[in-house]
C-alpha positions in Angstrom: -139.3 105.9 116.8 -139.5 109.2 118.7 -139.3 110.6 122.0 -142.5 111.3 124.5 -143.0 112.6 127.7 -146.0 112.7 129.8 -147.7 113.6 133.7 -150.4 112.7 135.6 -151.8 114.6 138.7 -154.4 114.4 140.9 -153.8 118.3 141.7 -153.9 120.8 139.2 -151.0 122.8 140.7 -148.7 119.7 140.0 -149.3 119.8 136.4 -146.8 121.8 134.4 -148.6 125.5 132.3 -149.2 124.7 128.8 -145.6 127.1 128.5 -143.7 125.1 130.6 -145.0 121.7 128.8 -144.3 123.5 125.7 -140.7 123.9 127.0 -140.2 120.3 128.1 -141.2 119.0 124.3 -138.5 120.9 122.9 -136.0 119.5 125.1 -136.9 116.2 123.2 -137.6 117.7 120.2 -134.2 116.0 118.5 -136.1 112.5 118.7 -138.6 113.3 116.7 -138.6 115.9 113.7 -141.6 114.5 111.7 -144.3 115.4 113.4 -145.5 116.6 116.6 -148.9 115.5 118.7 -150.2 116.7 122.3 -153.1 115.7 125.0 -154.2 117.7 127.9 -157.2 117.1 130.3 -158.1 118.6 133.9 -155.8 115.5 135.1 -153.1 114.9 132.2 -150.7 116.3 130.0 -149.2 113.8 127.4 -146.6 114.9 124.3 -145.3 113.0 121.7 -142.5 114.0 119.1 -142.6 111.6 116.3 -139.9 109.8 113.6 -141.9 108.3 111.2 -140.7 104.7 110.5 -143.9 102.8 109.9 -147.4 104.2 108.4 -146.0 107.8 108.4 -149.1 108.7 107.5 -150.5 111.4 110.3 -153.2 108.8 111.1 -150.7 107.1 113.1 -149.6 110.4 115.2 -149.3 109.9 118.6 -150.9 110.2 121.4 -152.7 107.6 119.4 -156.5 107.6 121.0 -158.2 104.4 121.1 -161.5 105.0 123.8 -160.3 106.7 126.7 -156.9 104.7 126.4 -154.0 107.0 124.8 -150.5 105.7 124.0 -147.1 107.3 123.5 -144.6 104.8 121.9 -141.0 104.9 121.3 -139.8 102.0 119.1 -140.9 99.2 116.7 -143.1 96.3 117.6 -141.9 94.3 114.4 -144.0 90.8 114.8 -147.4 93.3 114.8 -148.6 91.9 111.5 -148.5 88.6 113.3 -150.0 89.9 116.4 -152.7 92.1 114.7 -153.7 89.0 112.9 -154.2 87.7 116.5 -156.3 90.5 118.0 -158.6 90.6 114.8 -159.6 87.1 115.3 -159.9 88.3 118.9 -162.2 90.6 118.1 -163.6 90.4 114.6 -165.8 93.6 114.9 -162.9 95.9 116.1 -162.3 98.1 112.7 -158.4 99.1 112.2 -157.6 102.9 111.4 -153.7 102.8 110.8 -151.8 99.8 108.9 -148.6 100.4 112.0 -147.6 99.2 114.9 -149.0 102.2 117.2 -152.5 100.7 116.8 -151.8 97.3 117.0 -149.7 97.8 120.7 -152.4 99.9 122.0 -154.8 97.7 121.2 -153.4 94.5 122.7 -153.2 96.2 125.9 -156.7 96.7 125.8 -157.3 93.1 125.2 -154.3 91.5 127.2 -153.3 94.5 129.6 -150.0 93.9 130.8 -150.1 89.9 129.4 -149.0 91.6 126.3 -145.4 92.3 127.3 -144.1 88.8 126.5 -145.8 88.4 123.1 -144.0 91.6 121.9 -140.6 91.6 119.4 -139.2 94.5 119.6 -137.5 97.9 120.9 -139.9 99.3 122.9 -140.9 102.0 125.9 -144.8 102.8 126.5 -146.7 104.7 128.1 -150.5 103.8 128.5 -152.7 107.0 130.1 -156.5 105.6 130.9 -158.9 108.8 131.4 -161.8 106.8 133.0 -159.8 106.1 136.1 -156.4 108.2 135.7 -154.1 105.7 135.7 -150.6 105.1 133.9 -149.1 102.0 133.0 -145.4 102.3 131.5 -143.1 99.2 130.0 -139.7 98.7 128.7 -138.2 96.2 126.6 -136.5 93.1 128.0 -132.9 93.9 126.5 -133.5 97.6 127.8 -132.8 99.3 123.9 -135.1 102.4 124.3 -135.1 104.5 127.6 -137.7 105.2 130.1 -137.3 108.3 133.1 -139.5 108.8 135.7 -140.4 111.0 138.8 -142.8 110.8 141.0 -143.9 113.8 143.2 -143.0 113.9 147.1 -146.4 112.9 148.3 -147.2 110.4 145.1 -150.1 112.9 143.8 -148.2 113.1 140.7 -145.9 111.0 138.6 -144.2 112.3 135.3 -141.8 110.1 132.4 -140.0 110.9 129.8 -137.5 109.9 126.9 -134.8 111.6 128.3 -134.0 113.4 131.5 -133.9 116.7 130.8 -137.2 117.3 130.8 -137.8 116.2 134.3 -136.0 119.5 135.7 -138.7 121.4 134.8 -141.6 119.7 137.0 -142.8 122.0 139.7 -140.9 119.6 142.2 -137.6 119.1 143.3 -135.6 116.8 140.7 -131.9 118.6 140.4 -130.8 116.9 143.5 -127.3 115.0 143.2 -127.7 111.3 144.4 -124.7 110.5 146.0 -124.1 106.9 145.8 -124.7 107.3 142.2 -121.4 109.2 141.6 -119.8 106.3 142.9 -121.4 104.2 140.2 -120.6 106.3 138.0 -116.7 106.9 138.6 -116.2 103.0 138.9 -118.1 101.5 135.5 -118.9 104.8 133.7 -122.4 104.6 133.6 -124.9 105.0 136.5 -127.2 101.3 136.4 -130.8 101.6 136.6 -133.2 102.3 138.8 -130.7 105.0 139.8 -130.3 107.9 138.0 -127.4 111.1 139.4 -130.3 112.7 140.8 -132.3 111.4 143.7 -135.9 112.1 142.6 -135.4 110.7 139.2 -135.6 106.9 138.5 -134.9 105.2 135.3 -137.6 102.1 134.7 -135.5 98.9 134.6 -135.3 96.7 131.2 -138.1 94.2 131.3 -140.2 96.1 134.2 -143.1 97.7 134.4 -144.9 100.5 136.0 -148.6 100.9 137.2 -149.5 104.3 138.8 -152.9 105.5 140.3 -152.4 109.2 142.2 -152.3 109.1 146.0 -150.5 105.6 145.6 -147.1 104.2 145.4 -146.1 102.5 141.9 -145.9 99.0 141.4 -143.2 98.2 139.3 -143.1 94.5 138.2 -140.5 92.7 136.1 -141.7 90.4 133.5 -138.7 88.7 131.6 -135.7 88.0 132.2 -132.7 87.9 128.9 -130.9 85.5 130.9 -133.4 82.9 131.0 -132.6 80.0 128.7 -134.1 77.8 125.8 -133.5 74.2 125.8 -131.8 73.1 122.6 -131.3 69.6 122.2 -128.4 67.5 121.4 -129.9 66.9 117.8 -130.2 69.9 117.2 -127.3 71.4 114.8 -126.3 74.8 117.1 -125.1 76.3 114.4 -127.5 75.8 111.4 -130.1 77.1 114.6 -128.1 80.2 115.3 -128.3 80.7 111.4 -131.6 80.4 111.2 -132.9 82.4 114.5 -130.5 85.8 113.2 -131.7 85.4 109.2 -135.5 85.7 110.6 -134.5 88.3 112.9 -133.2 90.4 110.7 -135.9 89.5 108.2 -138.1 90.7 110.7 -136.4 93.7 111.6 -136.1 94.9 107.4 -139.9 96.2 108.5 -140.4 99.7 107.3 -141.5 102.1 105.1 -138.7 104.3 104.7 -135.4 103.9 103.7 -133.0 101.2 105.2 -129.1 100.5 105.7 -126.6 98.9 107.6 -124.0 100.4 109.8 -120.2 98.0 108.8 -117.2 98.1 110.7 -115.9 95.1 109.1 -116.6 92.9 112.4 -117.7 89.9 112.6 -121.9 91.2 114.0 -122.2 93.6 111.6 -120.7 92.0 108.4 -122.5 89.0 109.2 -125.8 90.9 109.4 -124.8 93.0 106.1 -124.5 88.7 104.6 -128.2 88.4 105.8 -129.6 91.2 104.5 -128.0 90.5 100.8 -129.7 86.8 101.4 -133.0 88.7 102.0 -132.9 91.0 99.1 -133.7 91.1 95.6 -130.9 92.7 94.6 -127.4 93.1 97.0 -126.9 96.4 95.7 -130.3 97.8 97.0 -128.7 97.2 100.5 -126.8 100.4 101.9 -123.7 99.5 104.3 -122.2 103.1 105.9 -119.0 103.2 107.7 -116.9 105.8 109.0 -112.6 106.1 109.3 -110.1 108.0 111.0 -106.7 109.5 110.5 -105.2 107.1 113.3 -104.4 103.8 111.7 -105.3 102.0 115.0 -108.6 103.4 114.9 -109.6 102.9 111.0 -111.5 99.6 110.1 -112.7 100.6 106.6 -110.3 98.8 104.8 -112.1 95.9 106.5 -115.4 97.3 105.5 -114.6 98.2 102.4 -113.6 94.4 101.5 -117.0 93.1 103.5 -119.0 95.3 100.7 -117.1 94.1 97.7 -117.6 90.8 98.8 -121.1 90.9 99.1 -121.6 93.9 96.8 -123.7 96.3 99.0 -124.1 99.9 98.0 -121.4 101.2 100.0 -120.9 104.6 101.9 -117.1 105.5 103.0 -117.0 108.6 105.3 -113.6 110.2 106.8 -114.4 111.9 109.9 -112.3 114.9 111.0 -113.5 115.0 114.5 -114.3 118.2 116.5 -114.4 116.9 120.0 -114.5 120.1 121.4 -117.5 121.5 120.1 -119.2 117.6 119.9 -118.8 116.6 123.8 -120.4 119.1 125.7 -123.9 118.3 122.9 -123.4 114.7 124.4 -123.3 115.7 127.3 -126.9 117.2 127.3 -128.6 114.9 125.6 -127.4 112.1 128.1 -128.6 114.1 130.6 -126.2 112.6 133.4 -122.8 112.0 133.3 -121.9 109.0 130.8 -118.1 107.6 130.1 -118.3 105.8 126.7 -116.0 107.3 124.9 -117.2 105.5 121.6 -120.6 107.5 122.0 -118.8 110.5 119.8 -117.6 108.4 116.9 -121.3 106.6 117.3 -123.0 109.7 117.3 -120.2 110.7 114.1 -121.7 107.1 112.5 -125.0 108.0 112.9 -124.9 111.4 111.5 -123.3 110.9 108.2 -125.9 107.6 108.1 -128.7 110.0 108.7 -128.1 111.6 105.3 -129.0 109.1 103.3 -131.7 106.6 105.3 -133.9 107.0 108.8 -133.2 103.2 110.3 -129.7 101.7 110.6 -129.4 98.2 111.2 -126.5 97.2 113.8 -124.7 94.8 115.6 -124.7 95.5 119.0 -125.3 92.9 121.4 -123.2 89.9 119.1 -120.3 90.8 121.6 -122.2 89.7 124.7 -124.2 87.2 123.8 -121.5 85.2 121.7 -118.6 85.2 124.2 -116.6 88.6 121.6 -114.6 90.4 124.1 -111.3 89.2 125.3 -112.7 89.5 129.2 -114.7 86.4 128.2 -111.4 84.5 127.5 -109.3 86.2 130.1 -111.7 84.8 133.0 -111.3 81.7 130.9 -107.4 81.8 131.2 -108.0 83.0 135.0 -108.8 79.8 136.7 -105.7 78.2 135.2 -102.8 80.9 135.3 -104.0 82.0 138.6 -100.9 80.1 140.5 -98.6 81.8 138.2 -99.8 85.2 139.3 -96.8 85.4 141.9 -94.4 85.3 138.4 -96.5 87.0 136.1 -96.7 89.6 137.9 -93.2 90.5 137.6 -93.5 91.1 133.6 -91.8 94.6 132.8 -94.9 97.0 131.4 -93.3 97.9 128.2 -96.0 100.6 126.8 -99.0 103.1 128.2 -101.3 102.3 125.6 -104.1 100.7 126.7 -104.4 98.5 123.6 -101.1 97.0 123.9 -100.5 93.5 124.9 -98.2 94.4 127.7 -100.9 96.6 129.2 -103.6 94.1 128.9 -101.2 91.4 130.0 -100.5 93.5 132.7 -104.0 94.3 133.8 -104.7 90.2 133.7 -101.8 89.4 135.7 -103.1 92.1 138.5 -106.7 90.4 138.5 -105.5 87.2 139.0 -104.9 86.8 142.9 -108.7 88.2 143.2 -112.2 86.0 143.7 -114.0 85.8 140.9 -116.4 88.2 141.0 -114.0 90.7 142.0 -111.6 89.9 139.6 -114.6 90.5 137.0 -115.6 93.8 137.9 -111.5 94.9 137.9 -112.0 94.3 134.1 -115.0 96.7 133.9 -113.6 99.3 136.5 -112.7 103.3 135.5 -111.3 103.7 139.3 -110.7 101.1 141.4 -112.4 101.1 145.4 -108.7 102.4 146.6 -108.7 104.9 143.6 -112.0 106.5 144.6 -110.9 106.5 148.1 -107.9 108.4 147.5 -109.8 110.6 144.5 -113.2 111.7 146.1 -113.4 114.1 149.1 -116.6 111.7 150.5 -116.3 107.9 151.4 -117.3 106.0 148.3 -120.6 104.4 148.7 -120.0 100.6 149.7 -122.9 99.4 148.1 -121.9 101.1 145.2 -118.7 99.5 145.2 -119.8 96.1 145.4 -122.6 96.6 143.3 -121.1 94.5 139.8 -119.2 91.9 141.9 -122.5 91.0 143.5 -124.4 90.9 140.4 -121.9 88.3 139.1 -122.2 86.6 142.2 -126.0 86.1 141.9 -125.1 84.5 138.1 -122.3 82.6 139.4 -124.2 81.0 142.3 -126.9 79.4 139.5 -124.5 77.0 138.4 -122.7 78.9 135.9 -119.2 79.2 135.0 -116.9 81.6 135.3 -117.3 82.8 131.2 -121.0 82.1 131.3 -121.5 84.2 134.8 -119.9 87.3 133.1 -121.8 86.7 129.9 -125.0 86.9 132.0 -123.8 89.3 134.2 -123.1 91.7 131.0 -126.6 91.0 129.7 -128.3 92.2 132.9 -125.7 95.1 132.8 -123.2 96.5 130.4 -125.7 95.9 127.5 -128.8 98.0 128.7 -127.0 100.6 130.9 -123.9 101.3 128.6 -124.5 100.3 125.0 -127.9 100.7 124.3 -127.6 103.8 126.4 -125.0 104.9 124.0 -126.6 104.1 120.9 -129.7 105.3 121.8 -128.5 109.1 122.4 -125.7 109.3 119.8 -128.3 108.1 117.5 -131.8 110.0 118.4 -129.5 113.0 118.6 -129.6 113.0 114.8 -132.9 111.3 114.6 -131.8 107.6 113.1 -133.4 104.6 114.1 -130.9 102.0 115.2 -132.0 98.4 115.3 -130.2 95.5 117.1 -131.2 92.3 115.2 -129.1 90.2 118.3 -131.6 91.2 120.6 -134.4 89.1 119.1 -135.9 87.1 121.9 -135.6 83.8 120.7 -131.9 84.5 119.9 -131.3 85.8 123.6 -132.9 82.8 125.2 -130.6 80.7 122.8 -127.3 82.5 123.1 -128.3 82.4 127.3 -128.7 78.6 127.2 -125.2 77.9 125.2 -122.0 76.8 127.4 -118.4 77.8 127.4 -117.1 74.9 125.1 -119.6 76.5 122.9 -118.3 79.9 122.6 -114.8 80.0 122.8 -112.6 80.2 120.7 -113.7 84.2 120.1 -117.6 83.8 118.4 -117.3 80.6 117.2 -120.8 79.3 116.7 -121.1 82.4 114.5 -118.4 81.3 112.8 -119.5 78.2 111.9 -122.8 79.7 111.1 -121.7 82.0 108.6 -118.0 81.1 107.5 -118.9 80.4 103.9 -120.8 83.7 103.4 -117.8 86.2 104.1 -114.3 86.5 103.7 -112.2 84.5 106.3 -110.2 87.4 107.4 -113.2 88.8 109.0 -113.6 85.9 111.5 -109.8 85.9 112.1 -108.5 89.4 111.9 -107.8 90.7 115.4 -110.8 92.8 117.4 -110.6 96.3 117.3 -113.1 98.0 118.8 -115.4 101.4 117.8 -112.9 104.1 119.6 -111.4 107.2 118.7 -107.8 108.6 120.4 -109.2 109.9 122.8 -105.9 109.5 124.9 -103.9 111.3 122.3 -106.1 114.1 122.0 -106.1 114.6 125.7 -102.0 115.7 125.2 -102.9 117.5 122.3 -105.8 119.3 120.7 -108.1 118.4 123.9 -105.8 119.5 126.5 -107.1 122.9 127.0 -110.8 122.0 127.1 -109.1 118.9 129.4 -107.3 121.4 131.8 -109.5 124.1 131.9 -112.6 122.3 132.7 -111.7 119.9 135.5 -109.1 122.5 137.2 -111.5 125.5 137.0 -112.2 126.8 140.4 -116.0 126.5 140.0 -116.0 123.0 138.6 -117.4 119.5 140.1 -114.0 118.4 140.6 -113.0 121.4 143.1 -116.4 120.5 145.0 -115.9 116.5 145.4 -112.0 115.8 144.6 -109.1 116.1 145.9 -107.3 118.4 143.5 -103.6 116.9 144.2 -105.0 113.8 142.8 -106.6 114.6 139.9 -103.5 117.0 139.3 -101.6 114.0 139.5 -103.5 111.9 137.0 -103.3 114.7 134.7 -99.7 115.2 134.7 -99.3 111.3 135.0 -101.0 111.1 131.4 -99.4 113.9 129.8 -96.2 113.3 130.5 -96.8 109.2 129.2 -96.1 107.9 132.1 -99.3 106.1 132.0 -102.9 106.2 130.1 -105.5 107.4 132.0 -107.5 108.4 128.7 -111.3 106.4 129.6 -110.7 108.0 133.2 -109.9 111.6 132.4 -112.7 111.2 129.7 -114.9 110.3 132.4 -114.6 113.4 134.5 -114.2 115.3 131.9 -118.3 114.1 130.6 -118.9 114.4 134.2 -117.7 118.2 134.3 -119.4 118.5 131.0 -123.1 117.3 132.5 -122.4 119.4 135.0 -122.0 122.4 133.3 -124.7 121.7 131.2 -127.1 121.5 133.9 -126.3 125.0 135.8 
């Protein structure tokens, strides 16, 4: 795990001084506080910030040199022992240097080149720098876990990548352009999808693509996998004894490491079922570590949950209570995103992985059990939708008896509204901040129109392979939500404090399996996973109503945060007086503060994109 960064130039005046370089390490310098490893030739500069996870032993420091191929890594390959058993019968003579991944990956590029990317497990960006020929080839994983930036120069003499944005401004081209269509993207889902980025010369490398580079040429950037693409189960086969299996060996196989190890618990279904596998695997339960966090507000606070998960399966438990300081913590998110993001469960993430941090380096979690196992209630809702949609007329007419958004008469009432809608349509109203009309009557430009129809036409492209409407948004989250929000998320609330976070759901045999299963499979809420692991944890945990990893953000917003709210988004040298109209943003303000509705995930929004903004002056 680390972060890395790296440029190639067929003109010297295109490559950053070694000050400037210097400069653009330390903007990643978070990622990676064990070590520290550079490479410069007349053509090249490469850097390399390093978490030591596996063979933390300098030998394994990156750029890691193999002939004239270096690599910088970010992530864990964890079937190399299997695949370095491979490439020594391969090539008997080769003589191994490190017992770690870094070795093994580099050197089955050498022998495969880019035929490797399917036969690797793991979390994974790469960057591959050849000095006989100065070339670059650059890969991300298939689920899209670790991140991958990139910029090439106006006249494609140069091309530059990184771990994170922020390091991109400094190239001696321009890269602090806003991209227009992309604040569109942004206002409407929160998050800005790949290849996009909010500036115009700066791309983010898609999940499951990658990226070959010569100077003086354009890239060609090639997707290999695709999540969505399904195994064929048979009818003999027991679904749920398979799903049992496929998570026990990937978490089995994600326990790889030589440093300390835990498990982050919320008392959910994913990750108390993944806290039951790792208690199977070990010698002793109590040599696991489960780490969870609470909070004042009742309807925020799962450890009691937790806390009973642990007893039941006797981990070595860690109980932290969080006193949030949103005011100082935002605008550090803010940075390290590097462009505005509108997850508001990134700060009690990043608040997880910092009291986590103090006791291991590598967290195991359970993102991803949500969207491959049918776990939010959009899945049933476009269920429901198909049915209750010639009710809408009456529904409609339901009284809205509270604001807060995780009321049932607010949900009810945002279900109702959806109904009358296509599909696809009525999909992406589930996953909208501002609707089209909203954005329309918010931003001073026309919204971008591709923009807008840029999630409905993703679920038509699912829908129109001959799946249904629950199976179309699953895939349509896979290819979407997953890499460009939660991983996204994770990611950067994690590496801020330099923990590793693993996803044992995003194994690819388990993807190809959960892709392949059918509605009557899924719903009710999880339920091959609870067949698959009933008699290993307390039944309230697969009964207990879903709460989510959130914080009151809405509440705050009226109270403590108001100031830094108000101040922010009404000052007269902010974002918001350059692309909004100010009568409607006063409007949601006061519309919020009073109660007379919750706006709290869209005032949080512009307020991370005033944030960004500021940070990037």
């Amino acid at each position: 795990m680390c972060g890395f960064l790296g440029i190639i130039s067929s003109t010297p005046r295109l490559l950053p001084t070694p000050s400037t370089f210097a400069q653009m390490t330390s903007r990643i310098s978070h990622r990676g506080p064990d070590g520290q490893g550079t490479y410069t030739d007349p053509h090249a500069s490469l850097s390399h910030v390093r978490l030591a996870i596996l063979d933390p032993d300098p030998r394994s420091n990156q750029p890691f040199q193999i002939g004239s191929h270096f690599l910088l890594f970010n992530g864990e390959i964890y079937n190399h022992p299997a695949l370095r058993q491979e490439l020594t019968q391969l090539d008997p003579s080769y003589s191994w240097r490190t017992t770690g991944d870094t070795e093994t990956l580099l050197r089955a590029y050498q022998l495969w080149g880019e035929s490797c990317l399917p036969k690797l497990n793991g979390m994974f960006a790469f960057a591959v720098y050849d000095s006989s020929n100065q070339s670059f080839f650059l890969a991300r994983d298939p689920a899209g876990q670790k991140p991958l930036y990139y910029s090439l120069s106006p006249d494609h003499a140069a091309i530059a990548f990184a771990s994170e944005l922020s390091p991109l401004h400094l190239l001696p081209w321009p890269t602090s352009t806003l991209h227009q269509p992309s604040l569109t993207h942004y206002l409407s889902y929160g998050y800005i999808p790949s290849p996009l980025t909010i500036y115009q010369n700066i791309q983010k490398l898609p999940p499951a693509h990658s990226l070959t580079f010569h100077p003086n040429t354009p890239p060609a950037v090639t997707r290999y996998h695709d999540i969505n693409t399904p195994s064929k189960p048979t009818d003999r086969d027991p679904w749920a004894s398979t799903l049992r299996n496929l998570l026990t060996q990937s978490v089995q196989r994600q326990l790889i490491s030589d440093v300390p190890l835990g498990c982050f618990l919320s008392g959910g279904i994913d990750s108390s079922i993944l806290a039951s596998c790792m208690t199977r695997l070990a010698t002793n339960p109590q040599h696991v570590h489960t780490f969870s966090i609470s909070f004042d507000d009742p309807r925020y606070d799962e450890t009691p949950y937790a806390r009973a998960v642990a007893a039941h399966l006797k981990t070595t438990h860690h109980e932290f209570r969080v006193t949030p300081d949103a005011a100082a913590d935002l605008p550090a998110l803010a940075r390290v995103y590097g462009e505005p993001f509108a997850d508001s469960s990134a700060l009690p993430t990043h608040y997880l992985s910092r009291t986590t941090r103090q006791h291991v380096k590598v967290a195991l979690s359970g993102d991803g059990g949500d969207e491959l196992f049918a776990g939010y209630d959009r899945y049933r809702a476009m269920h429901l939708s198909s049915r209750l949609r010639p009710l809408s007329p009456l529904l409609n007419l339901l009284p809205s008896l509270s604001t807060h958004p995780k009321s049932l008469s607010s949900r009810l009432k945002r279900f109702t509204r959806s109904l009358s809608l296509p599909p696809a349509d009525r999909y992406a109203s589930y996953m909208r901040l501002f609707s089209p009309h909203d954005l329309t009557q918010l931003l001073l430009t026309p919204p971008d129109p591709a923009a807008l129809n840029w999630l409905p036409s993703q679920y038509t492209h699912f829908h129109s392979t001959g799946r249904d409407l629950v199976e179309s948004a699953l895939a349509t989250d896979r290819a979407t939500y997953l890499p460009e929000d939660l991983f996204t998320k994770v990611d950067r609330a994690s590496m801020l404090c330099a923990l590793e976070v693993r996803s044992p759901f995003m194994d690819p045999d388990l993807l190809s399996f959960a892709a392949g299963l059918h509605t009557p499979n899924l719903l009710p809420q999880k339920h091959l996973l609870h067949q698959a692991f009933a008699n290993d944890l307390p039944s309230q945990i697969f009964t207990r109503k879903k709460m989510g990893f959130a914080l009151p953000i809405g509440q705050w917003f009226r109270t403590t945060l108001r100031p830094l709210l108000q101040d922010t988004l009404l000052s007269s040298a902010s974002f918001a007086s350059q692309h909004f109209h100010l009568p409607t943003l006063q409007n949601l303000l006061h519309r919020h503060q009073s109660q007379q509705q919750d706006h709290s995930q869209r005032l949080y929004a512009l307020l991370m994109l005033e944030l960004w903004w500021q940070s990037n002056k």
